[in-house]
KOLSE-271788 format. One line per 5 residues: for each residue x negated, y negated, z of C-alpha. Coordinates in steps of 0.02 Angstrom, whole numbers. Layout:
BEGIN
X Y Z | ...
***
This chain:
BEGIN
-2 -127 1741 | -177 -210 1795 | -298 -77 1833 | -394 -206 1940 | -236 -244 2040
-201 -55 2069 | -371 -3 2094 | -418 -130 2212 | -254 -81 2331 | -328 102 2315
-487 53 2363 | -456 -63 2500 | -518 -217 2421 | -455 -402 2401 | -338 -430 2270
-463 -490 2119 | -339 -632 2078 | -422 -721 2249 | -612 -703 2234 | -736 -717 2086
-685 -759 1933 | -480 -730 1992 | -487 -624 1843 | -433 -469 1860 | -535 -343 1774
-684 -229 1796 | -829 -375 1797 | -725 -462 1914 | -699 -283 2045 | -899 -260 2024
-926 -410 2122 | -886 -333 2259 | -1004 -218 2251 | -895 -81 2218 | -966 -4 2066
-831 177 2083 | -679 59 2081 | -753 -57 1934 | -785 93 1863 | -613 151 1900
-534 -8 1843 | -621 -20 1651 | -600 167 1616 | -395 120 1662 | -378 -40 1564
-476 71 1413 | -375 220 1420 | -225 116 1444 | -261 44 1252 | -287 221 1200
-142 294 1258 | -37 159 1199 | -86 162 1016 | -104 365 1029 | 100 385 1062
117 246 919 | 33 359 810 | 114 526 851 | 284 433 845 | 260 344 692
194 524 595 | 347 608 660 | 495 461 644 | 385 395 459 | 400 226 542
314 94 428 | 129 52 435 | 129 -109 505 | 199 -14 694 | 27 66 759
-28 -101 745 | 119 -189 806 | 103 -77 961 | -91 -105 983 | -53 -293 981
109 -237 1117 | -35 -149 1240 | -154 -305 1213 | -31 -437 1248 | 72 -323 1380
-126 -322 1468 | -145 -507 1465 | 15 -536 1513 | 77 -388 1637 | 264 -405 1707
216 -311 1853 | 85 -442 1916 | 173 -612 1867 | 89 -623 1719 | -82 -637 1779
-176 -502 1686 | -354 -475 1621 | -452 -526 1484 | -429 -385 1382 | -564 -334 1311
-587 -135 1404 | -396 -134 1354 | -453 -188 1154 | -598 -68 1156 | -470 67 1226
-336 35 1071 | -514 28 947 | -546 190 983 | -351 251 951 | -360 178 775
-555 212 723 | -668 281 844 | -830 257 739 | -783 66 738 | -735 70 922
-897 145 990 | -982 29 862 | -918 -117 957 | -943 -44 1141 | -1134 -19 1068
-1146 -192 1028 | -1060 -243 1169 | -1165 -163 1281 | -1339 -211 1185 | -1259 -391 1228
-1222 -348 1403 | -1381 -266 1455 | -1492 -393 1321 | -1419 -557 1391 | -1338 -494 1570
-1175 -612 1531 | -1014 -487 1504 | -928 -655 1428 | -1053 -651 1296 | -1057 -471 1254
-870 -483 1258 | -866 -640 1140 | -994 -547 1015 | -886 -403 985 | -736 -503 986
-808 -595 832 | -860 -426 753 | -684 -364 778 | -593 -420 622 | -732 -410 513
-772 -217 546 | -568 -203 545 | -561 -267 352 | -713 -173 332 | -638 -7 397
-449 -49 344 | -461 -170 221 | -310 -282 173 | -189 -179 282 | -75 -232 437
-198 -154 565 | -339 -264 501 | -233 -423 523 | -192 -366 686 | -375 -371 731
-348 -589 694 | -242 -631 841 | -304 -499 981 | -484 -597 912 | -413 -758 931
-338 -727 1119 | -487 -632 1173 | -558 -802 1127 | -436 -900 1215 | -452 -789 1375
-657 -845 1391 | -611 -1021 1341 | -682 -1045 1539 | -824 -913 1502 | -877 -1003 1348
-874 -1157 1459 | -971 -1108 1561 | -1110 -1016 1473 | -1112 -1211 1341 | -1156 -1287 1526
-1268 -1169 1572 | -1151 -1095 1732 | -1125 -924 1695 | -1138 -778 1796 | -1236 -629 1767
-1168 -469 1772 | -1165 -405 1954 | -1203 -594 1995
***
């Protein structure tokens, strides 16, 4: 389920697929000046990661389900967010969604990442950028915290497609085109 999609319905505004970026997620809902439902829509696509890995974990304890299915499912929320049935496949970049699931799995790495993210955000005023510097840090404070393990691998490809999701951010801030935050 896109939070942006839902959200904007609730709130009476456009669908975010048609102005802005067309992406739909929280940077995308605060241009239109809506800060409650951009608000709205990041605390969703966050807790939406959480809750995800959270039922992983309590049903892995309880069935003794092998360690590589927390991360399995925190890959299953990231991808299911990129890619959400409900909306024809046109979901959101992913990263309140990745920063949701961090926070399910380590929550001293998770808020690690949102502090970076936000020294980025508020430093440089480009959410791409912020996003794309915690991205990066992502794996490498995964090994760090998890070492050799299937939830640190998992960190690789969410990395890798959080990536791939800017490719038109990272585009744009090479050419000097990007938009600020609440730009």
């Amino acid at each position: 389920m896109s939070f942006a999609v839902v959200v904007s319905r609730a709130f009476g505004l456009p669908d975010p697929h048609d102005y802005g970026s067309g992406n739909p997620g929280a940077t995308n809902v605060l241009r239109t000046g809506n800060k409650p439902a951009a608000l709205l829509t990041l605390l969703g696509d966050c807790v939406k990661g959480w809750f995800g890995v959270f039922l992983a974990q309590l049903a892995a304890t309880r069935l003794g389900a092998p360690e590589w299915t927390v991360p399995a499912a925190a890959l299953a929320v990231f991808v299911g967010h990129l890619f959400p049935v409900y909306h024809r496949f046109k979901g959101g970049k992913g990263v309140a969604t990745v920063g949701g699931i961090m926070f399910a799995l380590h929550w001293p790495l998770g808020l690690a990442l949102v502090v970076v993210w936000a020294t980025m955000a508020f430093g440089f005023k480009f959410s791409s950028l912020a996003s794309l510097t915690a991205a990066a840090l992502l794996p490498l404070g995964a090994f760090y915290v998890f070492g050799n393990t299937a939830t640190a691998w998992a960190m690789v490809p969410i990395c890798a497609l959080l990536f791939w999701r800017h490719r038109a951010n990272i585009k744009q801030l090479l050419e000097g085109k990007e938009r600020t935050i609440g730009g």
